[in-house]
C-alpha positions in Angstrom: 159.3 122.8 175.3 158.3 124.9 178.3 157.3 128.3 178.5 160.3 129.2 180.6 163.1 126.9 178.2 161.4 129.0 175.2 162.2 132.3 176.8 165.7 131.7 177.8 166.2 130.0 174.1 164.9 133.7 172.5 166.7 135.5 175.4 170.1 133.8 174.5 169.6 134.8 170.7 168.8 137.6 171.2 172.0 138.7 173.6 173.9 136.7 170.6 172.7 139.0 168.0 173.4 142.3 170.0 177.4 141.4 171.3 177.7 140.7 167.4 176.3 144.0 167.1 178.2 145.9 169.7 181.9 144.1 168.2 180.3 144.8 164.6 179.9 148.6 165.5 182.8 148.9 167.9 185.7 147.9 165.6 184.0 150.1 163.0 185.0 152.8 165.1 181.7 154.1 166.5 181.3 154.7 170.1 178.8 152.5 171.9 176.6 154.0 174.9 175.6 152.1 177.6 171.6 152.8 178.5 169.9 151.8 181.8 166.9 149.8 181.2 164.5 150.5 184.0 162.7 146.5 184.2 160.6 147.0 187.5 159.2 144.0 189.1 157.3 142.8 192.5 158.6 140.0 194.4 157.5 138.6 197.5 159.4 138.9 200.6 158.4 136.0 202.2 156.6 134.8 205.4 159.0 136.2 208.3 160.0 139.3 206.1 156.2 140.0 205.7 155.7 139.7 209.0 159.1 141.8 210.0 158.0 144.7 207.7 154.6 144.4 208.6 155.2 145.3 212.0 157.5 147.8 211.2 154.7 150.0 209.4 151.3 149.1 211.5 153.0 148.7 215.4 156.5 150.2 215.1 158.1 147.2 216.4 161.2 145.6 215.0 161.1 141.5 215.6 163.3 139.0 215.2 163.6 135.6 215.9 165.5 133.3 218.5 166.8 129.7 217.2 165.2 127.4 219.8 168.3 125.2 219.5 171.3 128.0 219.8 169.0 130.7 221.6 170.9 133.0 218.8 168.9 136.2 217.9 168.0 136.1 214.2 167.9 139.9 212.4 166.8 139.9 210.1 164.1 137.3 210.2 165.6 134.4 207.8 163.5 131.2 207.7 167.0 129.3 209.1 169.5 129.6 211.5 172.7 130.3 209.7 174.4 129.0 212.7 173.0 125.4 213.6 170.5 125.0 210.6 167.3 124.6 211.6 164.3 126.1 210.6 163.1 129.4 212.6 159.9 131.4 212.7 157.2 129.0 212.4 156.4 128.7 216.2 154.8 132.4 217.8 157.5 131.8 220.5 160.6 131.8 218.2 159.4 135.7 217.5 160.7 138.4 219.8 160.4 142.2 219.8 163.8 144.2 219.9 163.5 147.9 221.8 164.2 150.6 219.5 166.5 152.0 221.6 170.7 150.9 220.8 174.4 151.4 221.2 176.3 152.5 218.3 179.4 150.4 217.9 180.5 152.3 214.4 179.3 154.9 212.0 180.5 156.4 208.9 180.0 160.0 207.4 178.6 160.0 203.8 178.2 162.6 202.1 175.8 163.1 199.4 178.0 165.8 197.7 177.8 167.4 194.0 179.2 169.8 192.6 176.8 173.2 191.7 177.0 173.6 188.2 177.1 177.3 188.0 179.4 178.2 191.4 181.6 174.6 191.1 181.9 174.3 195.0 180.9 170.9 196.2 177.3 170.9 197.7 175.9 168.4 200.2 174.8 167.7 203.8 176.8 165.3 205.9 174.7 162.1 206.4 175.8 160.3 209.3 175.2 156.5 209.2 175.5 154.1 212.6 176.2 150.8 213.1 173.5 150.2 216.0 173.5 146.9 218.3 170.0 146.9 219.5 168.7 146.5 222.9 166.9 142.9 223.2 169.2 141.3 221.1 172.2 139.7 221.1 176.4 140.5 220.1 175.5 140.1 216.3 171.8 142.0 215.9 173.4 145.5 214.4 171.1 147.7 212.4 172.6 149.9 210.1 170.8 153.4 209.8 170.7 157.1 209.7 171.4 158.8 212.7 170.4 162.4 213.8 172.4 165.6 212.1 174.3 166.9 214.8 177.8 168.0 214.8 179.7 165.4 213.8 182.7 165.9 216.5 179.9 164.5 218.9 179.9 161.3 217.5 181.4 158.2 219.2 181.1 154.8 219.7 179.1 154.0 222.8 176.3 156.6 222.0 172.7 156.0 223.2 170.4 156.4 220.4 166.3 155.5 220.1 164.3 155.3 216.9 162.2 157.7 215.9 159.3 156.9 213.8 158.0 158.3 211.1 153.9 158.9 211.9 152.0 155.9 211.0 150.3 157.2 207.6 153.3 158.0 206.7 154.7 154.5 207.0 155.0 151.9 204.7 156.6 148.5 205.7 160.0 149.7 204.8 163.4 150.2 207.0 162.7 153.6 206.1 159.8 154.0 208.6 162.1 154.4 210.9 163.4 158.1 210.2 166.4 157.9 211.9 168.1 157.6 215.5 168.2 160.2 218.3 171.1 160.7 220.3 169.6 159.8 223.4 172.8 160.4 225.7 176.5 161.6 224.8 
C-alpha cells in the first residue's frame, strides 16, 4: 500500500471514530464545541502566478496574458484560455503589462464594524472596495481592490483611479502590494 492510500485509510478511521463520538456525546446531552484547527501549509503558485506576483513585488507591474488564438486578455494569468482552450504563457510574447491606472465599473462599501464592548455603539471605518477595469486590457480584466477613503457620496461609476504602491521593501508578491487606488479624476 502506498504512503498516500495508508494516510487516507488512518484519516477515514479516525473521522469514523470522532462522528461516533460527537453522536455518542450529543444525544447524551452535552454540548459539543466546534474548534478551529489552524493546519498552515505552502503551496506553489505556479509558473505564470510566480511570475504575475513576482512582478507585482520587484517592478510594480501587473501582467497578463493574451491568447494568441482569441487575442482575449487573460487576468489573472491561467496556464489556458478559458475561452478557446489552448495553452497560454509559455511564449515571452503572450505576456503583456496592464497600466495601473482604471475605470471603476462597481464598488461596494464594507464595513469592518464591531461593536465596543464597554460604550455598545458600533465601531468601524467604511472600506470602499471597486470593481476596476484596467487600462491595457480588455471588457473582462476587472481587478477588485481597495480604493482611497474619501467621502463616500463621491463615489461613482466611471471614476479614474491609479494604483498606488506600497514602497518596494515593503512589498511582498501579494495583491496587497498594491495599497489601494487613487481617485485620479471625479
Amino acid at each position: 500500500m502506498s504512503a498516500c492510500g495508508l494516510i487516507s485509510r488512518i484519516l477515514s478511521a479516525i473521522t469514523r471514530v470522532l462522528v461516533k463520538s460527537y453522536r455518542k456525546t450529543f444525544e447524551s446531552g452535552n454540548v459539543i464545541v466546534d474548534t478551529i484547527v489552524r493546519l498552515p501549509f505552502r503551496e506553489s503558485a505556479g509558473l505564470r502566478l510566480s511570475r504575475f506576483f513576482n512582478t507585482l513585488r520587484d517592478e510594480a507591474k501587473i501582467l497578463a496574458l493574451k491568447c494568441p488564438k482569441c487575442q482575449r486578455v487573460i487576468f489573472p494569468p491561467r496556464p489556458v484560455c478559458g475561452f478557446c482552450r489552448v495553452t497560454v504563457g509559455e511564449r515571452e510574447e503572450d505576456w503583456l503589462a496592464l497600466r495601473d491606472e482604471g475605470t471603476v465599473i462597481s464598488f461596494q462599501v464594507a464595513t469592518e464594524r464591531e461593536v465596543d464592548r464597554v460604550t455598545g455603539r458600533i465601531v468601524g471605518q467604511p472600506n470602499p472596495c471597486g470593481f476596476i477595469r484596467l487600462d491595457g486590457g480588455d471588457e473582462w480584466t476587472i481587478l477588485v481592490h481597495y480604493l482611497e477613503m474619501i467621502d463616500i457620496d463621491r463615489l461613482h461609476r466611471g471614476m479614474r483611479v491609479k494604483a498606488v504602491w506600497k514602497p518596494r521593501d515593503e512589498r511582498r508578491g501579494r495583491m496587497s502590494d498594491i495599497a489601494y487606488f487613487r481617485i485620479i479624476e471625479d
